[in-house]
C-alpha positions as protocol buffer text, in pm:
chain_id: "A"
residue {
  index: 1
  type: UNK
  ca { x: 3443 y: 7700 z: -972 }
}
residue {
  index: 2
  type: UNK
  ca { x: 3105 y: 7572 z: -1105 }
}
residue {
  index: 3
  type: UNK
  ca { x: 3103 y: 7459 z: -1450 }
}
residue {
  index: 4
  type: UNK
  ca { x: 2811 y: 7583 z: -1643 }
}
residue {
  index: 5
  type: UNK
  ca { x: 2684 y: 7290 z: -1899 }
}
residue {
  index: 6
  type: UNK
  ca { x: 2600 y: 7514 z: -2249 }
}
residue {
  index: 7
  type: UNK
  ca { x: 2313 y: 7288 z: -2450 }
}
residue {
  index: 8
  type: UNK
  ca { x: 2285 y: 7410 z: -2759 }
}
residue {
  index: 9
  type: UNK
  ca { x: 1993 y: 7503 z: -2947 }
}
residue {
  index: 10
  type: UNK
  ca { x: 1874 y: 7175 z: -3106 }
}
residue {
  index: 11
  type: UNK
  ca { x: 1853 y: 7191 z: -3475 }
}
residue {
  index: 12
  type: UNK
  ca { x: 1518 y: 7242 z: -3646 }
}
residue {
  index: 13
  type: UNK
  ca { x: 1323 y: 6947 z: -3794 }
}
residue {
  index: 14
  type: UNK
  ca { x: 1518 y: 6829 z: -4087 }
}
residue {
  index: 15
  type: UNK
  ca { x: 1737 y: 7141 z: -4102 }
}
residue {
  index: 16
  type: UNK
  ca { x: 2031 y: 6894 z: -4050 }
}
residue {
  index: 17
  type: UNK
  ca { x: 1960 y: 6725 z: -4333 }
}
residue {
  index: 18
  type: UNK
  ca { x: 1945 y: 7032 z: -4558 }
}
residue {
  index: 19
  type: UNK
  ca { x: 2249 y: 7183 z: -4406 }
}
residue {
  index: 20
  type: UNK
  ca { x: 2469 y: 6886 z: -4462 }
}
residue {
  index: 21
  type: UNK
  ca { x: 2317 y: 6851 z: -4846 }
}
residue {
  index: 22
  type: UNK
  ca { x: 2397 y: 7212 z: -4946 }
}
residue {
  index: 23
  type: UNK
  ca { x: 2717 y: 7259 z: -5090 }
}
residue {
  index: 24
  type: UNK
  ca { x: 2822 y: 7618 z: -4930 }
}
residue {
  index: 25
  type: UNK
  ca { x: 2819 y: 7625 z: -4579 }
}
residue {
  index: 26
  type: UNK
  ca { x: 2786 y: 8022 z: -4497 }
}
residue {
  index: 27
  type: UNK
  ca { x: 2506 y: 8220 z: -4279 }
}
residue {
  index: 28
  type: UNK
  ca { x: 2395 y: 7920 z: -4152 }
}
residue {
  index: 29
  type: UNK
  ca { x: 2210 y: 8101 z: -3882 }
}
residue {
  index: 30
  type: UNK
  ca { x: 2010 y: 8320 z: -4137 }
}
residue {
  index: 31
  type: UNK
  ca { x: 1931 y: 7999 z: -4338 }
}
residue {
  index: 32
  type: UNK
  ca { x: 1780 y: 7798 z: -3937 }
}
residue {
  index: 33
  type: UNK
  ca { x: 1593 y: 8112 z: -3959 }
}
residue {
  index: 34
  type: UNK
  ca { x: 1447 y: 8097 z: -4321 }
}
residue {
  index: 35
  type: UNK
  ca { x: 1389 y: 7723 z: -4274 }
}
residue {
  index: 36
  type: UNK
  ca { x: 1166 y: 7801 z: -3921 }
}
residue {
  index: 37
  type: UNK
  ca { x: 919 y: 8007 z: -4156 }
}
residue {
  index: 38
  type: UNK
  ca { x: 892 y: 7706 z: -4406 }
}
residue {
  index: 39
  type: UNK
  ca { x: 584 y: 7450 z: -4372 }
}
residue {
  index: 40
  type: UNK
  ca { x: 707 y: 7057 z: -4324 }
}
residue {
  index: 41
  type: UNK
  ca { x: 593 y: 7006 z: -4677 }
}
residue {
  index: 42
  type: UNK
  ca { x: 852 y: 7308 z: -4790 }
}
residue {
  index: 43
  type: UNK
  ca { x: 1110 y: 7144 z: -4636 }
}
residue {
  index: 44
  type: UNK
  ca { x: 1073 y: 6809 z: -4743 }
}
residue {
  index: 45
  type: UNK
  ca { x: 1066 y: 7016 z: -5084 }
}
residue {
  index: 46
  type: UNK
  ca { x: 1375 y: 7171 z: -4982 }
}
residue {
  index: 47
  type: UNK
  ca { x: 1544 y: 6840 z: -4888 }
}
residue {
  index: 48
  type: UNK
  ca { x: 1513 y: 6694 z: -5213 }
}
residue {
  index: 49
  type: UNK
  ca { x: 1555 y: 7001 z: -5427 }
}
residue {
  index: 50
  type: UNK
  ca { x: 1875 y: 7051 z: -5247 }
}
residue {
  index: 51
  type: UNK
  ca { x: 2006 y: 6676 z: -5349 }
}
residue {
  index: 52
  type: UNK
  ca { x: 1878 y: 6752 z: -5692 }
}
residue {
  index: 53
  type: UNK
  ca { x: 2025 y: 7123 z: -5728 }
}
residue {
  index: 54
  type: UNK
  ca { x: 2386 y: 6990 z: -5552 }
}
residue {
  index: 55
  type: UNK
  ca { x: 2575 y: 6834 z: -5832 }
}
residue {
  index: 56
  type: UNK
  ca { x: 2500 y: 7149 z: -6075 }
}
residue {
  index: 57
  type: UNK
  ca { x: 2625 y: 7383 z: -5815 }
}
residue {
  index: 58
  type: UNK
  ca { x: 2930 y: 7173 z: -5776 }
}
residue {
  index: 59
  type: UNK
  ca { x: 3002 y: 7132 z: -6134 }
}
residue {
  index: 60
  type: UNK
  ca { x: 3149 y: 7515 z: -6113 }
}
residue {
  index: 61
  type: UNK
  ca { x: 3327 y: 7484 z: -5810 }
}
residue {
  index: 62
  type: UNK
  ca { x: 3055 y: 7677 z: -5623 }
}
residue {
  index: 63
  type: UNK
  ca { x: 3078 y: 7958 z: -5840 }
}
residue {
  index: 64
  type: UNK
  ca { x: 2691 y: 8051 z: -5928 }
}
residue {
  index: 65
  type: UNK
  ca { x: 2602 y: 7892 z: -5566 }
}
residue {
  index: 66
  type: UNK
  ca { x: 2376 y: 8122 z: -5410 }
}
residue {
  index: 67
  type: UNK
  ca { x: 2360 y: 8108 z: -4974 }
}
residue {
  index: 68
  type: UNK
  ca { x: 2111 y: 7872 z: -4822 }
}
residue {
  index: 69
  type: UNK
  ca { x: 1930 y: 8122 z: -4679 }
}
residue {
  index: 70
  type: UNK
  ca { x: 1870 y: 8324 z: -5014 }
}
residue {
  index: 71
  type: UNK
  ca { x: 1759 y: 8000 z: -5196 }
}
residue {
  index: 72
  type: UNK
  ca { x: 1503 y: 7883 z: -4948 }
}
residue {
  index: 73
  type: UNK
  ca { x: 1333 y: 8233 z: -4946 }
}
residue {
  index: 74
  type: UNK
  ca { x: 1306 y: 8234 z: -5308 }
}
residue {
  index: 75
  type: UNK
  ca { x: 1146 y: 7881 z: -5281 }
}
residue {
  index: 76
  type: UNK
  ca { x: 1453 y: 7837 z: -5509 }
}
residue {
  index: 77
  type: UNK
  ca { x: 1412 y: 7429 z: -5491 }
}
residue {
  index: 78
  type: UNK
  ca { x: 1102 y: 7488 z: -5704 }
}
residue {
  index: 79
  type: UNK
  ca { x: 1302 y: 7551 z: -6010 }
}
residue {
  index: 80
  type: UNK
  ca { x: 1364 y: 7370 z: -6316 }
}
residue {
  index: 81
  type: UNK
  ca { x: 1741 y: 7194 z: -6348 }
}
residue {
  index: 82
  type: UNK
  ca { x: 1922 y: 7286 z: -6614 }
}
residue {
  index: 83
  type: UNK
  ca { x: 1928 y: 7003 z: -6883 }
}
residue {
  index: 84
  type: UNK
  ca { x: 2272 y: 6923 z: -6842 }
}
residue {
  index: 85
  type: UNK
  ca { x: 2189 y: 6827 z: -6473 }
}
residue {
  index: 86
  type: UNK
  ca { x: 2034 y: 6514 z: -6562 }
}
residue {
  index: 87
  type: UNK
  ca { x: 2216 y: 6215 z: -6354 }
}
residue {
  index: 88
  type: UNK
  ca { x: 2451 y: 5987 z: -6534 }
}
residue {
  index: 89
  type: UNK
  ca { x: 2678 y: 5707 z: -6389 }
}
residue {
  index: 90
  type: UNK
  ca { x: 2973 y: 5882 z: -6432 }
}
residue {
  index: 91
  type: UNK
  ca { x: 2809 y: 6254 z: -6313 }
}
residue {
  index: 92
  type: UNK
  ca { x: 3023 y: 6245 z: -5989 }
}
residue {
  index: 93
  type: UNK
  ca { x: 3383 y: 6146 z: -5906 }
}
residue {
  index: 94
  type: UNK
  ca { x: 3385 y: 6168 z: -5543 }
}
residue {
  index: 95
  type: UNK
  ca { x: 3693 y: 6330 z: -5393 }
}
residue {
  index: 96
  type: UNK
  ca { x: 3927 y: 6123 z: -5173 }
}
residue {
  index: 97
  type: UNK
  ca { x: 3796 y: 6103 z: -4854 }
}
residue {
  index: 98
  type: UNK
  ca { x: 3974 y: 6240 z: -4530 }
}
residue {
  index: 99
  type: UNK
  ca { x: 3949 y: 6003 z: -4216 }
}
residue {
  index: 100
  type: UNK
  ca { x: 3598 y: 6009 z: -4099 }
}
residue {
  index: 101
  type: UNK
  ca { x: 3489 y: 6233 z: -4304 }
}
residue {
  index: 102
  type: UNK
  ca { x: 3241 y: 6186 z: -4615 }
}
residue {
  index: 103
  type: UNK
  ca { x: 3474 y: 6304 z: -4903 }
}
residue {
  index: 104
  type: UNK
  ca { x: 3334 y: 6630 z: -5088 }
}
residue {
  index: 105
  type: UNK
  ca { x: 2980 y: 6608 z: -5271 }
}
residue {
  index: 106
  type: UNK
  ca { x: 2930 y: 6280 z: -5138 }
}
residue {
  index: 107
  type: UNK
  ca { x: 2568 y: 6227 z: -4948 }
}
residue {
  index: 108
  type: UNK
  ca { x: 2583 y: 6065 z: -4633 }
}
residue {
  index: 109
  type: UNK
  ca { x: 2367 y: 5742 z: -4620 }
}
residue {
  index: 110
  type: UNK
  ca { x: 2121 y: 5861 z: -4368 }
}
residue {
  index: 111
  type: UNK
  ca { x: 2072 y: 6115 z: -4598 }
}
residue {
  index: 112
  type: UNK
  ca { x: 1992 y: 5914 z: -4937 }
}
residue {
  index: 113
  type: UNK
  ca { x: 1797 y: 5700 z: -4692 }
}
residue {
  index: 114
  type: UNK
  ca { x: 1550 y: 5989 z: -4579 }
}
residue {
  index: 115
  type: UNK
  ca { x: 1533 y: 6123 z: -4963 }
}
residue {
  index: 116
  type: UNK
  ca { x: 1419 y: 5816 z: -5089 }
}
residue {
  index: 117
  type: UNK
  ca { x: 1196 y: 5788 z: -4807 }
}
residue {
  index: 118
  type: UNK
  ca { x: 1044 y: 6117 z: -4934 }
}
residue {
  index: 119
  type: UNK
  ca { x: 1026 y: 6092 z: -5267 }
}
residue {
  index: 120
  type: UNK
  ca { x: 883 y: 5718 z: -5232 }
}
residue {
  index: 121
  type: UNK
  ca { x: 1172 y: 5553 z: -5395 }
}
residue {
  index: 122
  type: UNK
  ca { x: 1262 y: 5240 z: -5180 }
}
C-alpha cells in the first residue's frame, strides 16, 4: 500500500497572523481568498486593524462580530473604533489558559512582536 504524503496549501503571506488575531474563526477559506486580492500594504493594514478591532468584538461575546472574510472586503480595518475601545490596563482579563494553548483573547507573542514591528513601536 503506498502512502500518499498530502502537503497542504501553505498559508498566504501574513494570513496566519490575521487568522489567529480575529476573534471568530468561520469561512476561513472565503477569508484566504479575500486576503489573496489584498495588496501587502492592505494586509499589514489588516494585521493591525484586526489587533485594534479584537477587544471591542470580544467585549460582546462575539455578538456584532462580522466573518473575516466580510470585514476584509469592506476594508473594514479602515474604520474608526468606537470611543469606548480605547486601551486601559485593566481592558482585558485573560481567560484561564488550557495546556498549551494561549487562553482566549490573548495575542500570541510572535504576534505583538510583528505588530509592533509594523506599526514602528519597538
Amino acid at each position: 500500500m503506498n502512502v500518499v504524503a498530502i502537503n497542504p496549501e501553505p498559508e498566504p503571506d501574513g494570513f496566519a497572523a490575521f487568522w489567529c488575531l480575529w476573534p471568530k474563526h468561520v469561512a476561513k477559506l472565503d477569508a484566504k481568498k479575500a486576503w489573496a486580492h489584498m495588496t501587502a500594504d492592505q494586509q499589514l493594514q489588516a494585521i493591525v486593524g484586526a489587533a485594534s478591532w479584537r477587544p471591542v468584538f470580544l467585549k460582546d461575546d462575539l455578538k456584532f462580530c462580522p466573518h473575516a472574510a466580510t470585514w476584509l472586503r469592506g476594508e473594514r480595518y479602515e474604520d474608526e473604533l468606537p470611543d469606548d475601545a480605547r486601551p486601559t490596563s485593566s481592558a482585558h482579563v485573560p481567560f484561564a489558559k488550557s495546556e498549551g494553548l494561549p487562553a482566549r483573547g490573548e495575542i500570541p507573542e510572535s504576534v505583538r512582536a510583528m505588530i509592533r514591528k509594523i506599526t514602528g513601536k519597538a
